[in-house]
C-alpha positions as CSV (number, residue, x, y, z in Angstrom):
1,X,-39.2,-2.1,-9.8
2,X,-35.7,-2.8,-11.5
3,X,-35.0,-6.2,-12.1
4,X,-31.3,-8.1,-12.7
5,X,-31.5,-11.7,-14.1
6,X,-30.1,-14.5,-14.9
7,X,-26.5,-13.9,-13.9
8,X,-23.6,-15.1,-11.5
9,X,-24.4,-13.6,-8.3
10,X,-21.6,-13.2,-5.7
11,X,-23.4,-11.9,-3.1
12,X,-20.1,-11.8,-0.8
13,X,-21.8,-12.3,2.5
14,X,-23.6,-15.8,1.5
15,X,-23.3,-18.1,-1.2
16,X,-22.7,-17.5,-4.5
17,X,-26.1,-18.1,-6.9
18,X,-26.6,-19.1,-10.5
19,X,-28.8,-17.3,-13.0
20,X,-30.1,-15.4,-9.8
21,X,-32.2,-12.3,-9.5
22,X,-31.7,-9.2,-8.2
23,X,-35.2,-7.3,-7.2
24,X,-34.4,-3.4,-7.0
25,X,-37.2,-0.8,-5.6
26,X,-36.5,2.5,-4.0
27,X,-32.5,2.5,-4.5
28,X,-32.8,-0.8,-2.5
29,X,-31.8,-4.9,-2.8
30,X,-35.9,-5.8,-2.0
31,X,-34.9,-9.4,-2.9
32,X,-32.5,-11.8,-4.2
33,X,-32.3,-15.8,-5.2
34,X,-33.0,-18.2,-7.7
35,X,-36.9,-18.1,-9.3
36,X,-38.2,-15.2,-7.9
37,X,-41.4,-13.2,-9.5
38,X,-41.1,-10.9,-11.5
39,X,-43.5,-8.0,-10.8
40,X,-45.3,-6.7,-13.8
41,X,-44.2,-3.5,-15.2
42,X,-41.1,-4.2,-13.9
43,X,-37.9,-3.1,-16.3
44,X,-35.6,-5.8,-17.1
45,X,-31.7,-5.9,-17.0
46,X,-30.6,-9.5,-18.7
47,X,-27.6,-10.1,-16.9
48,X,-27.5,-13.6,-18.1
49,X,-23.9,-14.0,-19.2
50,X,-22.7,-11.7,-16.7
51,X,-21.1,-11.6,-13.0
52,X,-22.6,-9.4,-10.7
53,X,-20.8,-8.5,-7.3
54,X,-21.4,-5.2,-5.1
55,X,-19.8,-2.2,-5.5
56,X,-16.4,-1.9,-4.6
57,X,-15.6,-0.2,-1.6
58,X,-12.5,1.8,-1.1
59,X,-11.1,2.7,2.6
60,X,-8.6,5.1,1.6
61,X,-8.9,7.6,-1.2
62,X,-7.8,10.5,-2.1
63,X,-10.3,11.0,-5.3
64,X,-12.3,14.5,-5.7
65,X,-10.4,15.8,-3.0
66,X,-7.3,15.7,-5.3
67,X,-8.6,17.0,-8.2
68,X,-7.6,15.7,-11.7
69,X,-5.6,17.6,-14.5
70,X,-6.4,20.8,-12.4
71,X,-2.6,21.3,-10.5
72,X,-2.2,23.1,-7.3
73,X,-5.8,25.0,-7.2
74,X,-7.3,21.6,-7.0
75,X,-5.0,19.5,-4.3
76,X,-6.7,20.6,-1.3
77,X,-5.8,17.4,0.6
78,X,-3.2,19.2,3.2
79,X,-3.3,21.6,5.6
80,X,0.4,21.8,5.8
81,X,0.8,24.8,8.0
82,X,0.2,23.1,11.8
83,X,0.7,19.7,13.3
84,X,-2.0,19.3,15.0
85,X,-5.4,19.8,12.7
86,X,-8.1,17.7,13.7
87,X,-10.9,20.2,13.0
88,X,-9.9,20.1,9.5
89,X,-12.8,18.2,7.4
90,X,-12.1,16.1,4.1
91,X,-15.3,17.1,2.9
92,X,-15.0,20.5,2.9
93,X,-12.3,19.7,0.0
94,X,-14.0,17.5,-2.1
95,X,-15.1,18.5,-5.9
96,X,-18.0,16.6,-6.5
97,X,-18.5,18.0,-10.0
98,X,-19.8,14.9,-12.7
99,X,-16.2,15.2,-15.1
100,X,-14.1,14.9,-11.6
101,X,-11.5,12.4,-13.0
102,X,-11.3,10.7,-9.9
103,X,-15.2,10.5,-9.5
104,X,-15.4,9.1,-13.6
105,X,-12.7,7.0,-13.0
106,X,-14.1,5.0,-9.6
107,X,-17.5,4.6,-11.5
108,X,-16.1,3.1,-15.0
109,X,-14.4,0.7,-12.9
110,X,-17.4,-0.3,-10.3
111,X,-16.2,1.5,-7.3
112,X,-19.0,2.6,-5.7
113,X,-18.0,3.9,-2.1
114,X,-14.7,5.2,-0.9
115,X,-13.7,6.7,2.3
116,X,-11.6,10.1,1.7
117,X,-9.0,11.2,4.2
118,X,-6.9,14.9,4.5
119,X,-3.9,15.2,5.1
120,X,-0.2,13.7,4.8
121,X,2.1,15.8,7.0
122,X,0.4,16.9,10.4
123,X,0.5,14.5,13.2
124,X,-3.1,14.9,13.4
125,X,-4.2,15.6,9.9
126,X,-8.6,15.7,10.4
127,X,-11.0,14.2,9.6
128,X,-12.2,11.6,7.3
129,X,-15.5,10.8,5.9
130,X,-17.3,7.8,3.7
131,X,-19.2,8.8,0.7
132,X,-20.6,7.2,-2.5
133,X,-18.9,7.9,-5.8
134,X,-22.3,9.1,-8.1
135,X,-21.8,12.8,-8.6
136,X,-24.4,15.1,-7.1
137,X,-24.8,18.5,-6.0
138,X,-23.4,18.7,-2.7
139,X,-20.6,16.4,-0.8
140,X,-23.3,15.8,2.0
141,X,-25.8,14.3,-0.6
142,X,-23.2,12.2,-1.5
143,X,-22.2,11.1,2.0
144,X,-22.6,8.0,4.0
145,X,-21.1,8.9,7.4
146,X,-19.8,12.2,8.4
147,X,-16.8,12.1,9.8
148,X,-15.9,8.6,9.6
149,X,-12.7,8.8,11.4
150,X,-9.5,11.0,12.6
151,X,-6.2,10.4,10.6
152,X,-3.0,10.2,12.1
153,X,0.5,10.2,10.8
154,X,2.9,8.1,12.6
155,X,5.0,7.8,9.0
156,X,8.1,9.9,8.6
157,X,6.1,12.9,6.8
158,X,5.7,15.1,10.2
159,X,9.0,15.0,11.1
160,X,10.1,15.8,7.4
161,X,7.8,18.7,7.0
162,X,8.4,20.1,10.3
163,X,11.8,19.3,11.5
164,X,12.8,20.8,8.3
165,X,11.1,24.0,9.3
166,X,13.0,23.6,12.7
167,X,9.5,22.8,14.5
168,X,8.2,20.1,16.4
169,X,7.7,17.5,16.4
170,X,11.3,17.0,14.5
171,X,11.7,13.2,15.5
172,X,9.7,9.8,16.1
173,X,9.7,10.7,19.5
174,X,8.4,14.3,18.8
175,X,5.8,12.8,17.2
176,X,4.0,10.8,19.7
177,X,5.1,12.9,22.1
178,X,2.8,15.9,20.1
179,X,0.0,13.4,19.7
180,X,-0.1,12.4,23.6
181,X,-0.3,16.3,24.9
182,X,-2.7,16.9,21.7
183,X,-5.0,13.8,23.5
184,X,-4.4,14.9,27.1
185,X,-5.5,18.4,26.1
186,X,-8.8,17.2,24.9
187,X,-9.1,14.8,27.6
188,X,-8.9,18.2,29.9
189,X,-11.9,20.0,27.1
190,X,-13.9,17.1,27.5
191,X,-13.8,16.9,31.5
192,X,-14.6,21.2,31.4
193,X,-17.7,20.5,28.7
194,X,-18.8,17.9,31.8
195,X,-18.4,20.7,34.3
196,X,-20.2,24.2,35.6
197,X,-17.8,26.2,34.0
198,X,-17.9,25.2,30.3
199,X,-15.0,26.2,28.3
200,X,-15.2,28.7,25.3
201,X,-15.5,26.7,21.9
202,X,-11.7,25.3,20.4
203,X,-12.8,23.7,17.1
204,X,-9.6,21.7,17.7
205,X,-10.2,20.3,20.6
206,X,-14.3,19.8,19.8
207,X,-13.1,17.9,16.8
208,X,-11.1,15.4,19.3
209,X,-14.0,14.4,22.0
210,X,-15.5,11.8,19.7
211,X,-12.2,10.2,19.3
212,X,-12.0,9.9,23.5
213,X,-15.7,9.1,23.9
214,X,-14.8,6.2,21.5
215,X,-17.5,7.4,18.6
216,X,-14.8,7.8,16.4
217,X,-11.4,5.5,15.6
218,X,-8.2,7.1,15.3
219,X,-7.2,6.2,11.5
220,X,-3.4,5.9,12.4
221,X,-1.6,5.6,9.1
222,X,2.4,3.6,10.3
223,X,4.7,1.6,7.5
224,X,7.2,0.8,10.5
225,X,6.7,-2.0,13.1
226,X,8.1,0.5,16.0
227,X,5.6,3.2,14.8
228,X,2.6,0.6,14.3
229,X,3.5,-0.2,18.4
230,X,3.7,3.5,19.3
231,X,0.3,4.1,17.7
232,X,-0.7,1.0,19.8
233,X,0.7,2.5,22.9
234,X,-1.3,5.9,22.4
235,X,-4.6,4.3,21.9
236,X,-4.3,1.9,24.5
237,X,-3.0,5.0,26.8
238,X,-6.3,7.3,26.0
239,X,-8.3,4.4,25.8
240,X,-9.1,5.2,22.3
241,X,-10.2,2.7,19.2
242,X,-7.5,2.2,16.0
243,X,-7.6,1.4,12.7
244,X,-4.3,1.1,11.4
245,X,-3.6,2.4,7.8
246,X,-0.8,1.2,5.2
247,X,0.7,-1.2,7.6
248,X,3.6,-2.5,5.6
249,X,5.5,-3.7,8.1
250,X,2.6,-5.3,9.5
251,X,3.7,-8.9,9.3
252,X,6.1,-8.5,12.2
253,X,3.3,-7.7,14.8
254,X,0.8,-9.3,13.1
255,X,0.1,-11.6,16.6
256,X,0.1,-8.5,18.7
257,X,-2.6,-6.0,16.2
258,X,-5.2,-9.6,16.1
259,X,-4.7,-9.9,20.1
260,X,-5.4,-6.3,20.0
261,X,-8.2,-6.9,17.6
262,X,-7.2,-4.1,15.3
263,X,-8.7,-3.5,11.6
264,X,-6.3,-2.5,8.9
265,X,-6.7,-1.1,5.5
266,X,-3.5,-2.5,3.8
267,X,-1.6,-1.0,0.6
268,X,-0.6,0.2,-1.9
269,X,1.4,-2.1,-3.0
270,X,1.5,-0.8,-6.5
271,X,3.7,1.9,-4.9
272,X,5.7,3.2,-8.1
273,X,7.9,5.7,-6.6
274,X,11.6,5.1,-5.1
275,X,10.7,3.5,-1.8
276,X,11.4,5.5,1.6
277,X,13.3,3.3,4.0
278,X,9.8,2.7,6.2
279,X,8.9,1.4,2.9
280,X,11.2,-1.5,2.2
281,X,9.2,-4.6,2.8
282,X,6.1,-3.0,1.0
283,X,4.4,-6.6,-0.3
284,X,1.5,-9.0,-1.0
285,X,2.1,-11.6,1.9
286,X,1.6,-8.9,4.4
287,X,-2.0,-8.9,3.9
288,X,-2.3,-12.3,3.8
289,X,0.1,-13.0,7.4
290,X,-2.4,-10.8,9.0
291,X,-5.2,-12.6,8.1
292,X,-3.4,-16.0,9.3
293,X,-3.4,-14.3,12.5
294,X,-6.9,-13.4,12.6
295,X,-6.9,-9.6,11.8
296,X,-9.8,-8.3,10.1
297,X,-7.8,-6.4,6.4
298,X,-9.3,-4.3,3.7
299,X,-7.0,-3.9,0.6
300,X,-6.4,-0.4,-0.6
301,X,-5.0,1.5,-3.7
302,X,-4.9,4.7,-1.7
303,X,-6.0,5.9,-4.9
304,X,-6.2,9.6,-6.7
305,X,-7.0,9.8,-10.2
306,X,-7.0,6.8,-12.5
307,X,-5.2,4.8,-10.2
308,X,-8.6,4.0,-8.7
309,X,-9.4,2.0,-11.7
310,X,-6.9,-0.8,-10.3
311,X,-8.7,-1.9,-7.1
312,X,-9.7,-5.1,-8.3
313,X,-6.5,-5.5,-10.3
314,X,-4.2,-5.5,-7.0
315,X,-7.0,-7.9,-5.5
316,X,-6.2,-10.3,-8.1
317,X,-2.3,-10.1,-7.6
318,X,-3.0,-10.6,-3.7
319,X,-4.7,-13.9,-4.7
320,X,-1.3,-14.3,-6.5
321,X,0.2,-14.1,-3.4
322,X,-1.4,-16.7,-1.4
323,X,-4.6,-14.9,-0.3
324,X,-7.8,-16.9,-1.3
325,X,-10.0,-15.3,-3.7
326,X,-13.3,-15.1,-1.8
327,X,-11.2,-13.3,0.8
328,X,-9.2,-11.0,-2.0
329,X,-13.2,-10.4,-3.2
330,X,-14.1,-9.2,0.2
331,X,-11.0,-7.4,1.3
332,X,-12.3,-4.9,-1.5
333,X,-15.8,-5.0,-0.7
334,X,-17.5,-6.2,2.8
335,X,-14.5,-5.9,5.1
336,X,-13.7,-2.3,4.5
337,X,-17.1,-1.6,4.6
338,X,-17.1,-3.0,8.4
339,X,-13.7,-1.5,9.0
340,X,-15.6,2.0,8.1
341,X,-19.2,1.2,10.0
342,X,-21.4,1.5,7.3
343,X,-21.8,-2.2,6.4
344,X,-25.4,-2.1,6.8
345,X,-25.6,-0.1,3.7
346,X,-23.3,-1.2,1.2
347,X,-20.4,-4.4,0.7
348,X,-22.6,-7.5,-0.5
349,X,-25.8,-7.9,-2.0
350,X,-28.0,-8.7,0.5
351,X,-31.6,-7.6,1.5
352,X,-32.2,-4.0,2.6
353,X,-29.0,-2.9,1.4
354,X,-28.2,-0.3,-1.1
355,X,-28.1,-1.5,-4.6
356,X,-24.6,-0.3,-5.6
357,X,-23.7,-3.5,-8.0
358,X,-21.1,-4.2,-10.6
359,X,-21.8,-5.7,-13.8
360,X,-19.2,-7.5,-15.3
361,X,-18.3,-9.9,-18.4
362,X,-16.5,-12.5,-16.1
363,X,-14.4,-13.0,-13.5
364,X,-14.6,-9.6,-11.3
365,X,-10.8,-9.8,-10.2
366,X,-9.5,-10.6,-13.9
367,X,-7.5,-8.4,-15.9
368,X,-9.2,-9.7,-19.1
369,X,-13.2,-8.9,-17.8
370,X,-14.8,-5.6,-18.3
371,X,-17.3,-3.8,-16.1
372,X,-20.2,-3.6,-18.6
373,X,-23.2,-1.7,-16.4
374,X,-22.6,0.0,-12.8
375,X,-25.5,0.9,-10.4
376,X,-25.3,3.1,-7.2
377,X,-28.5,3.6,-5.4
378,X,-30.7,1.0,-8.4
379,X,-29.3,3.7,-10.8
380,X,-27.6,3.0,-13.6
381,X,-24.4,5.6,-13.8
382,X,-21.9,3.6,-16.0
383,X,-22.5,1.6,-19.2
384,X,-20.3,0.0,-21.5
């Protein structure tokens, strides 16, 4: 049994407790409160001046997939040669090696699950999946839910990366024009898979059947209002489930995405580079209009590399920005872990979940605190 005591629990989910204890047994939160026993034989983690808060969880990363320091022999996050690649798999381009930068990185700072995605300039760019950030042998030791979702582009990349090569989809209309016949044509697979006469196998097409059976969400990355309605239009026209990604023009449909009851993983607003036109109103308040309106947001850094390491810092400068802090706390935790489906396993400390916990010296969204221990699974990886 591993016990933590006598800190500042924010479980996230409930109430916050003082000089709790966390019981840990099997890689799992057994109990938590105020007084409990401690079991004999037990090893003892004094968290009494410290903060602890669960792992944070990251709905769109680009860690281990992107690999740090290595160049072009370790970016394996595009299949930039087709439009249409939904059979691709993130997790066949992971590097789950321990010194991954990405990997070292997420752990120092307490980030504990993050959902990688492939992909940036097909229409349909494959498929996502959700796995915990503790090295280990093999990307499916590591995973939580395989696949997790299909991306889809809606931004100006496809029409860039194509229309420059004098294919389609060369235009916005191209481009969900391609997705529609890409949908219809597995609508068609599906229906023959149902039928006598089965079809011979298309990985392509395979790879889209969850997506119309409504197993899996389309993760439709839009910055634009007009593309965030397209990718509305689509779903609602194949009857399939969305979860919009980046949504920086969100704030002008925010009514219409919480009638519609869509999830969105909002960011990153520490965007460095020149910003695109569909980038222009890239903000905090965003975030914080679609939650007015009753959306259900998880905050991103879209993070490769060290960037990861900022999570809780662009948390803090939501709060900044008019979001309250227990939401900030959970937009980085408990919501994406919803948005994603694997909630029953990790995003607050509660019992029967996964002890993924970060330790901290004070406030968690502070720029002045430090992460002293890090658990995933009841283990300790990081330590100050």
């Amino acid at each position: 049994m591993l016990v933590i005591k006598g800190g500042k629990i924010i479980t996230v989910s409930g109430d916050t407790i003082e000089d709790g204890i966390i019981l840990v047994d099997g890689g799992k939160i057994v109990d938590v409160g105020v007084g409990l026993l401690i079991p004999e034989g037990s090893r003892v983690i004094d968290a009494s001046d410290k903060v602890i808060m669960p792992g944070i969880v990251e709905a769109q990363s680009r860690i281990a997939i992107i690999e740090e320091g290595v160049g072009a022999a370790g970016n394996d996050i595009d299949e930039a040669t087709d439009p249409s690649t939904p059979h691709i798999r993130a997790i066949d381009g992971v590097k789950v090696n321990a010194d991954e930068g990405g990997l070292v990185a997420a752990l120092e700072a307490g980030v504990t699950t993050v959902q990688i995605l492939p992909g940036g300039s097909n229409v349909i760019a494959g498929q996502a999946f959700v796995m915990k950030t503790a090295p280990k042998a093999t990307p499916d030791e590591m995973a939580l839910k395989i696949p997790s979702g299909m991306k889809v582009n809606l931004t100006d990349s496809p029409q860039k990366r194509y229309g420059g090569m004098r294919r389609t989809p060369s235009s916005k209309m191209g481009v969900v024009d391609f997705l529609r016949k890409q949908l219809l044509k597995a609508r068609h697979y599906m229906d023959r898979l149902e039928s006598e006469k089965k079809p011979d196998r298309d990985l392509r097409m395979e790879a889209l059947v969850p997506v119309l059976k409504g197993e899996l969400p389309l993760l439709v990355h839009a910055h634009r209002a007009d593309d965030i309605t397209s990718g509305l239009r689509v779903c609602e026209e194949f009857g399939v489930r969305m979860v919009l990604h980046y949504a920086t023009e969100g704030h002008r449909v925010a009514d219409l995405l919480a009638e519609r009851g869509i999830p969105i993983v909002h960011g990153n607003v520490f965007n460095i580079q020149p910003r695109s036109w569909e980038k222009r109103e890239l903000g905090y308040s965003t975030a914080k209009i679609l939650m007015d309106a009753g959306c259900k947001v998880a905050v991103t850094m879209d993070a490769m590399s060290q960037v990861i390491r900022l999570v809780p810092v662009a948390a803090s400068l939501y709060v900044k920005n008019g979001m309250s802090y227990d939401a900030a706390l959970r937009a980085i935790t408990l919501t994406p872990a919803e948005i994603m489906g694997v909630e029953d396993r990790v995003g607050s400390i509660e019992i029967g979940k996964d002890a993924d916990l970060r330790i901290c010296t004070g406030d968690p969204l502070s720029i002045h605190t430090k992460v002293s221990m890090v658990l995933v699974d009841g283990k300790i990886l990081y330590e100050a």
